[in-house]
N, C-alpha and C positions, 0 to 999 in steps of 0.2 A: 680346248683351252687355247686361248690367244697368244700372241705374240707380245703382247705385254704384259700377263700373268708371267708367262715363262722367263720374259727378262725378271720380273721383282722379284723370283723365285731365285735364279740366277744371280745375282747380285745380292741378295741375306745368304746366301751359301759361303759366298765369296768373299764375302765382308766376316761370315762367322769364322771361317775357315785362314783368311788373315789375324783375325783377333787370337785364335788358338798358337800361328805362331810367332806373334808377337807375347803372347805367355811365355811363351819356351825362351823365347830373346830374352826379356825382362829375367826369367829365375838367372838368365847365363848372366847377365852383366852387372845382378843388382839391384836391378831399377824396379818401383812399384808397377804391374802391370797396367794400371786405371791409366796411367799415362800413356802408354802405350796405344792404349783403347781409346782415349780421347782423342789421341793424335791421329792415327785411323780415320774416327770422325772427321775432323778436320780437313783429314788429306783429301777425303771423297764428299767435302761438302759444295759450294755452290763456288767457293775462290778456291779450291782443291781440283786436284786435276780429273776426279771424279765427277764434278759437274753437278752434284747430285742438290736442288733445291728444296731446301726442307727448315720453314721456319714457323712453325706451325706448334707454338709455344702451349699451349693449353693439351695438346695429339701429346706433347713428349709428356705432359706433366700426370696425363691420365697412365701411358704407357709407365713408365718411372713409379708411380704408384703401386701397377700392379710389379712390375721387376724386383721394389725395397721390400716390398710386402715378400716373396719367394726367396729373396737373400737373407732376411730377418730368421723368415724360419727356416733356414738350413743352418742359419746358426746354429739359434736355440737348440734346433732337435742334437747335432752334433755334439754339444758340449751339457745338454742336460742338468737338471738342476741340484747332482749331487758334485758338480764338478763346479757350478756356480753359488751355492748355499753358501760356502766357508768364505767367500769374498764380496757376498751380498752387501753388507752394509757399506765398503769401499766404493764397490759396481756402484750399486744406488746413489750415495754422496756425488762421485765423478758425474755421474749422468743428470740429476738436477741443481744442487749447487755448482758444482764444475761449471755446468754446461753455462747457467745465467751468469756466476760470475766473468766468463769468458766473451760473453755475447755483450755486458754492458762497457767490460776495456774496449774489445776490439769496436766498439759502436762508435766510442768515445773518441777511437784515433780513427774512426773512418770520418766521421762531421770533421773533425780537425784537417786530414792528412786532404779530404777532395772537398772540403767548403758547403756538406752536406745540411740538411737540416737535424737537429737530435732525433726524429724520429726516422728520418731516410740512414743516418747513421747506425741506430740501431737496428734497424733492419738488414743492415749488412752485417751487422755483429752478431744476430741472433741467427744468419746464414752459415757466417763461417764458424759458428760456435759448436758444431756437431762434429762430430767423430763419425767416420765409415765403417761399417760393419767390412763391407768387402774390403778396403783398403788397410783393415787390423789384419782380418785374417789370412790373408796373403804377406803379410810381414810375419808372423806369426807363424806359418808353417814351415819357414824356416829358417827359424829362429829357436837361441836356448836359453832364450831369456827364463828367468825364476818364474814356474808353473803360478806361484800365488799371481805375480804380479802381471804374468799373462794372461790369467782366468780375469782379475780384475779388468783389463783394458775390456778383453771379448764381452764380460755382463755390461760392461759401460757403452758400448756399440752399439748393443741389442735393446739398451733401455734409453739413451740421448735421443735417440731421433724424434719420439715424440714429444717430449720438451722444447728441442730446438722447431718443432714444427709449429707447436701451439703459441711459442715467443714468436715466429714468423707473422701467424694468420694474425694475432694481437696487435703486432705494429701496424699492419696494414688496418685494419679496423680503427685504430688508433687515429691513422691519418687520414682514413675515410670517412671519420665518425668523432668529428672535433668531443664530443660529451665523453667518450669514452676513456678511460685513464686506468691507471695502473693496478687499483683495487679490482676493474673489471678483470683484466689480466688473471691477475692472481685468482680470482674466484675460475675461470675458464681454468685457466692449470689442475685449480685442486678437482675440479669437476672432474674431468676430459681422462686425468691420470687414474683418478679415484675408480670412476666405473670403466676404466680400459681394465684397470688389475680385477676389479670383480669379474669381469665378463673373460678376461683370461684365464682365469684360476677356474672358474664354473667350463668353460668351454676345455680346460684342458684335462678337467676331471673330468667329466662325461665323455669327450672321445677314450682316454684310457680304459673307460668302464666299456666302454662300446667294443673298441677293437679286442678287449681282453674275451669277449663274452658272445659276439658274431663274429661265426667261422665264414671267412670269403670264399667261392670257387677257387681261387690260385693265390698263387703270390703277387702277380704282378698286376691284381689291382686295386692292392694292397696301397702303392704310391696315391693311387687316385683319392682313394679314400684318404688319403694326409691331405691331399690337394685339396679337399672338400672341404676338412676341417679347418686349413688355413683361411680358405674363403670366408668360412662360416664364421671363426672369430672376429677376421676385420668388419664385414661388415655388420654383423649384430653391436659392434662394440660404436660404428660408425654413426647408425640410427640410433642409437641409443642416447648419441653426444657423448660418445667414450674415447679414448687413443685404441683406435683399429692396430696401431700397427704394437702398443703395448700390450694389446690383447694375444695379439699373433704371437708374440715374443712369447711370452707368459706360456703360451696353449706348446707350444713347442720345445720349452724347457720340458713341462710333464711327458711329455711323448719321449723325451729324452731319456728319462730317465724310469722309465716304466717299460716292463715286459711285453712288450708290442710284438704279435706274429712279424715275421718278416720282415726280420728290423733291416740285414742288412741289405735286401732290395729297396726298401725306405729309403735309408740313409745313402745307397750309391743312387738313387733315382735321385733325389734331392738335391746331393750334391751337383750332380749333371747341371738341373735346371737350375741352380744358385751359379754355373757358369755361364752359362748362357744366358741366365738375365743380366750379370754382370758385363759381359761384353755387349750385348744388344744397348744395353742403357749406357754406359758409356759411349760406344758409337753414337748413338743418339742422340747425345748430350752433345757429343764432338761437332755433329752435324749441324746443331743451333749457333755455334760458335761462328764467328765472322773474323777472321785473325785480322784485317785491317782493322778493328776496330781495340782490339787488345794493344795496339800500339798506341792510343789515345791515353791508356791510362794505365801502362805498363810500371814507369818511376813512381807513381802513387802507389799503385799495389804492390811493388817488392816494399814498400814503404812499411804499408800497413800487414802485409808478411810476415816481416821482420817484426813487428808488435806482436803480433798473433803468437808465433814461434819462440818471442826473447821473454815477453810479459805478460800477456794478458792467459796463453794453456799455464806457464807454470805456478804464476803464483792461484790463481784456479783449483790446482790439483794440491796445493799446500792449504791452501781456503777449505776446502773441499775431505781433505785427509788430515784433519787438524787431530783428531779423536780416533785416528784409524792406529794400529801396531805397526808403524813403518818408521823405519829411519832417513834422514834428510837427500840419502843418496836416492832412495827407493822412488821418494817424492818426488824429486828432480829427474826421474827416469819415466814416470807417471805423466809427469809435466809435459816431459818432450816427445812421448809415443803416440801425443792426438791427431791420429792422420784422417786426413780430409781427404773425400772418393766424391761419389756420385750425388751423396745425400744434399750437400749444402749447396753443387749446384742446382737440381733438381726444387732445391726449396727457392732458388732463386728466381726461377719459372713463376712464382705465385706473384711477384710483385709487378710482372708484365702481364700475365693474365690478367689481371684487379684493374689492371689500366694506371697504375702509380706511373705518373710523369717520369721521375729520373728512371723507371724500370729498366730501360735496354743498359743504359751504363749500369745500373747496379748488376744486372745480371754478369756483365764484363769484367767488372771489376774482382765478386767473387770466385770467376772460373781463373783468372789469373793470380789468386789468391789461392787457390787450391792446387792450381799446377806449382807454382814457384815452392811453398810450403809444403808441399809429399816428395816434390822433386830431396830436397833439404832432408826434410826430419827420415823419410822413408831408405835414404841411402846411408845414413848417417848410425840407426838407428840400431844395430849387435853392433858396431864398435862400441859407442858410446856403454854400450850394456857391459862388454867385456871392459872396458875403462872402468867402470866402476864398481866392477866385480861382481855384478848380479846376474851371471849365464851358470847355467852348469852345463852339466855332462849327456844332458839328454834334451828331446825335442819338448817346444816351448805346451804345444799341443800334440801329445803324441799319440798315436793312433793305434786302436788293438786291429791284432794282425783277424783275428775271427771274433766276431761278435755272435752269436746263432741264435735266432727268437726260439728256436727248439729250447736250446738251454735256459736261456733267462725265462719264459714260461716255464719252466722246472723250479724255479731259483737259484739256478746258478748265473755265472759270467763267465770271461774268459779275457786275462788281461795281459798286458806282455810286458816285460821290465828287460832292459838290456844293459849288462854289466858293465860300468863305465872304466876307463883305464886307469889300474891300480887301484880295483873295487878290494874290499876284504874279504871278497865270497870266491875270488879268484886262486884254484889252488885245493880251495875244501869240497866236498862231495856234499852232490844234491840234501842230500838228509840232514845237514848242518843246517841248512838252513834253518830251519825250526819251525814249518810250515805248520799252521794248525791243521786236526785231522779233519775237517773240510776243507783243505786245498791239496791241490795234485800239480807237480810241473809235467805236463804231459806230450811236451814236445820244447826241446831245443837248437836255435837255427843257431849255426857255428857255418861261417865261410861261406852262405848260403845254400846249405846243405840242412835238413831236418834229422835232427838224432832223436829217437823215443829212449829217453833219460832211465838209468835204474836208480836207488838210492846210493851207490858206489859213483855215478858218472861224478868226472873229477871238473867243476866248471872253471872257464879261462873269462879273460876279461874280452868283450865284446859279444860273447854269448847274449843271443836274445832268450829269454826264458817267457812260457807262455805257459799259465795259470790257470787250472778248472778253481773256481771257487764254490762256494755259498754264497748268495750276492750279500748277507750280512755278514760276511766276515771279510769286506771289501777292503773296509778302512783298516783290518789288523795290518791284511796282506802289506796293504800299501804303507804302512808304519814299517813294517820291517827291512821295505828295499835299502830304506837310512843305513840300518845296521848292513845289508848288505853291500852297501858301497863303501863306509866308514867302518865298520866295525861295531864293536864287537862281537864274535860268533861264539854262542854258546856261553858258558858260566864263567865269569871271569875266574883263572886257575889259582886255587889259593897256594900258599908257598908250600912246596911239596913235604910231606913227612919223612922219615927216614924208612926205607926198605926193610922191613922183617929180616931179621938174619936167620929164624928159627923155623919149621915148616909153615904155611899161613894154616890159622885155624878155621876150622870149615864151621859153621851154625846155624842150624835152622829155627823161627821162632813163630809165633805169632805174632803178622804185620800188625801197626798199630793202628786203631781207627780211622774215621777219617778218608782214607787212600790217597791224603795229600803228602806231594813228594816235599823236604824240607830242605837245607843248603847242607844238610853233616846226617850222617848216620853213624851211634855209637861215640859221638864225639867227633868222626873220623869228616873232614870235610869230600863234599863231592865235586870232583873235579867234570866231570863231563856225564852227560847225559846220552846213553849210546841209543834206548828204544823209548818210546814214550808210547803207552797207551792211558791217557786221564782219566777215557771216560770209564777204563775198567779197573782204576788204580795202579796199574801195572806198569813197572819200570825195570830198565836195566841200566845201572851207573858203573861206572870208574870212582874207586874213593884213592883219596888224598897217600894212603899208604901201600898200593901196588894192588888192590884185594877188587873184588866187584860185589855188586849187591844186585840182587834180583825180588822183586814183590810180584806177588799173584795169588788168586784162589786164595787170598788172607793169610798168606805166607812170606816172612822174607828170611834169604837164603844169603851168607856173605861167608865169600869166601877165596881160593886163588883159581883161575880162568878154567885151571883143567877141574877139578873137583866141582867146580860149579857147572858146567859142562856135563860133567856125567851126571849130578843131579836132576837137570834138566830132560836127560835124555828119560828119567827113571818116573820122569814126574809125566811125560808126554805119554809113554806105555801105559800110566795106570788105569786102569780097567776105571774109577770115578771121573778122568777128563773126559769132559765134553769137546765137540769139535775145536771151540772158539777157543777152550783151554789149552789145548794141543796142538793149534796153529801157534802161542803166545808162545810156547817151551820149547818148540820147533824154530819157531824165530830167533829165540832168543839162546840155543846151544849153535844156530848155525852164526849168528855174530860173534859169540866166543871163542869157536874155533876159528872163524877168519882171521881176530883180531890175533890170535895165535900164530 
């Protein structure tokens, strides 16, 4: 190997290896890291003290390509299309009406603000009209903004780009191609998007069916084969005259949310390469940049910024969510969370490759239009969320501590909920919870420390709890954290009766059909539920007047804690209980005597 292998070699180490801590600077002080990584660029370009000559517009816009294309789907796969469905039609909206309403203001103040022509205008309106996938979700990771209206931005991320791409290639066509006009436009959109979501949907259903059904040599090359898949959607969807990179999206939502061996080598191999193309492509991008030339048209672009950021994102995402279930704050939080990354300059690359006359200023104009505008909204961006009261108490995107393809090829999950300060689970014991009988809390981290939980452990606020489920009993689980952090636990208590003064009377009967539990037994209401098995009919309650009730084997028993206690005990000996009957009567005299 030569001596000039070895420097190129030497120099992406050193540049990747600045970019990682310039990440770590960026999470300390606040700042999005794209900027960081842009600056970078810059610092080692050709007026940078790196020297480094690289203006080779058409190399970055191939490169850029493939890096959106490997960021797109580390999304997707990460956030899965059960975490994107409930917010689809927002996602959606944001990402084609958002996107064009935003691309025809900002076009409008660009011809205005630099003396453009309406279609060199629009061209930069339809640049900066995209949203970054990388630049959300690095806000977004730590962040506690409202899960809906973070799921919203991320689906909006992952599905803009090809709209704002296909409004790009159009204006240029437009200005290369005096015949062509806005009907053609439009017909290219619905094409391009039409067969990107078919070839996504068909390409993400057959790798699911694939990877469910070919066992690999190992796990680890497991990742390749995702790498393959993403290949395989963009470019089928590309030859086809589809949106490659909505195909990509689409195809890594279903892997998302599908039983994949080896998910979580996938998903950490993925993430890796979604950093690394992010910092390579920003560097990259930084390296086309000529900062003497950003001084040219610096008071225009904070100009047309300031449009971008005051008017042309929010009323977009009010255009856009006119039909959605939000209210005006959510809107205006919508409005100001559209962070520009690598994708708008990277589209900005097409109009210098095409040969468009004003190309090198437009390309200038949008990269200082992207820095000034993520600088603003991306620092700004959990205050304003806590100002308007849409953060809560957990992470915007929060992350399961184990994920195992062992388990979710079983049908299970495994999800983590962490008790936020002054939850209403805090104080009550695991069993309160009310978990359905497929879910188990099978480990709780306290102080950074793992406790394996029994139905007594007493939970505190901050407890991370981590859940084996059913993966179809996903959505219960996750309906109840509500009640675990708000309340209420268990049966609301009705006003107590008055205490027997007399011995309590003990009764055995035949249970009534059915084996559904009701809110009163005998009149008497039920204040708490201390065992539940549904699926056998069998319960043990607390009633309203000091007495308990127990159902089993087509029997219910009501009476005071020790008498039912010893009947229990007399019912576990009998020579007709079966095992399963005799764990129930065994359970259920050793909670009597505790509660004793």
């Amino acid at each position: 190997m030569g001596h000039h292998d070895a420097e190129l070699i030497l120099i992406a180490g050193v540049l990747l290896a600045a970019g990682i801590v310039g990440a770590l600077l960026a999470d300390r002080v606040r700042v999005p890291s794209l900027l960081l990584f842009l600056g970078l660029g810059m610092l080692a370009g050709s007026e940078g003290i790196g020297g480094i000559d690289f203006n080779d517009n058409e190399l970055a816009r191939t490169l850029g390509t493939i890096a959106l294309v490997l960021i797109i789907f580390e999304g997707g796969l990460t956030a899965g299309w059960s975490e994107i469905r409930p917010v689809l039609g927002t996602a959606a909206s944001l990402a084609t009406i958002g996107t064009a309403v935003t691309a025809v203001i900002a076009g409008l103040a660009a011809k205005l603000i630099f003396d453009l022509s309406t279609l060199e205008g629009m061209l930069v309106g339809a640049a900066i009209a995209a949203t970054d996938s990388a630049a959300i979700f690095a806000v977004l990771r730590r962040s506690t903004l409202e899960k809906r209206l973070a799921r919203s931005l991320e689906g909006e991320s992952g599905m803009n780009d090809p709209v704002a791409l296909l409004l790009v290639i159009g204006f240029i066509e437009w200005i290369q191609q005096p015949g062509y006009g806005i009907a053609d436009m439009a017909g290219l959109l619905v094409l391009k998007l039409g067969l990107g979501a078919a070839i996504g949907y068909a390409v993400g259903r057959l790798a699911v069916l694939a990877l469910d059904r070919v066992r690999l040599p190992g796990e680890g090359i497991y990742p390749v084969a995702t790498i393959a898949i993403a290949g395989l959607a963009y470019g089928l969807a590309e030859i086809a005259h589809g949106s490659g990179f909505l195909a990509v999206y689409l195809t890594a939502l279903a892997l998302g949310s599908a039983r994949i061996p080896a998910r979580r080598t996938v998903v950490a191999f993925h993430q890796g390469l979604g950093w690394v193309a992010q910092i390579s492509l920003f560097i990259l991008l930084g390296l086309l940049v000529f900062p003497s030339s950003l001084d040219e048209v610096a008071p225009e672009a904070l100009a047309l910024s300031a449009v971008l950021i005051l008017l042309a994102r929010p009323v977009a995402a009010v255009v856009a969510t006119l039909f959605a279930p939000l209210n005006m704050k959510e809107r205006l939080m919508l409005g100001w969370a559209g962070l520009r990354g690598a994708t708008p300059i990277w589209l900005a690359t097409f109009p210098v490759v095409a040969g468009i006359g004003a190309g090198e200023e437009l390309f200038a104009i949008v990269f200082f239009v992207v820095v000034s505008s993520t600088l603003v909204q991306g620092a700004s961006f959990e205050p304003l969320a806590k100002r308007l009261g849409l953060t809560t108490d957990e992470p915007a995107l929060p992350r399961r501590l184990l994920e195992s393809g062992r388990i979710r090829r079983m049908g299970g999950d495994v999800v983590a909920y962490r008790l936020p300060p002054g939850a209403a689970a805090a104080g009550h014991p695991v069993r309160d919870l009310e978990l359905p009988r497929e879910a188990l809390v099978n480990v709780i981290v306290r102080d950074g420390d793992a406790l394996p939980p029994r139905g007594s452990t007493e939970l505190r606020e901050g407890d991370e709890l981590h859940i084996l489920i059913r993966s179809e009993r996903r959505d219960e689980v996750e309906a109840l954290t509500k009640r675990w952090a708000h309340g209420p636990l268990g049966r609301e208590a009705p006003p107590p009766l008055p205490r027997r003064g007399a011995p309590q009377v003990f009764t055995v009967r035949p249970a009534p059909g059915g084996g559904q539990l009701g809110e009163e037994i005998d009149g008497i209401p039920i204040v708490r539920v201390m065992r539940d098995r549904s699926d056998r009919g069998a319960y043990l309650v607390a009633l309203a007047d000091g007495r308990f009730a127990v159902t089993g084997a087509g029997l219910i028993a009501i009476g005071g804690r020790r008498a039912l206690a010893d009947w229990c005990v007399r019912r576990a000996e009998h020579q007709d209980a079966d095992a399963t009957a005799r764990a129930w009567w065994q359970e259920v005299t050793g909670a009597l005597i505790a509660r004793g």
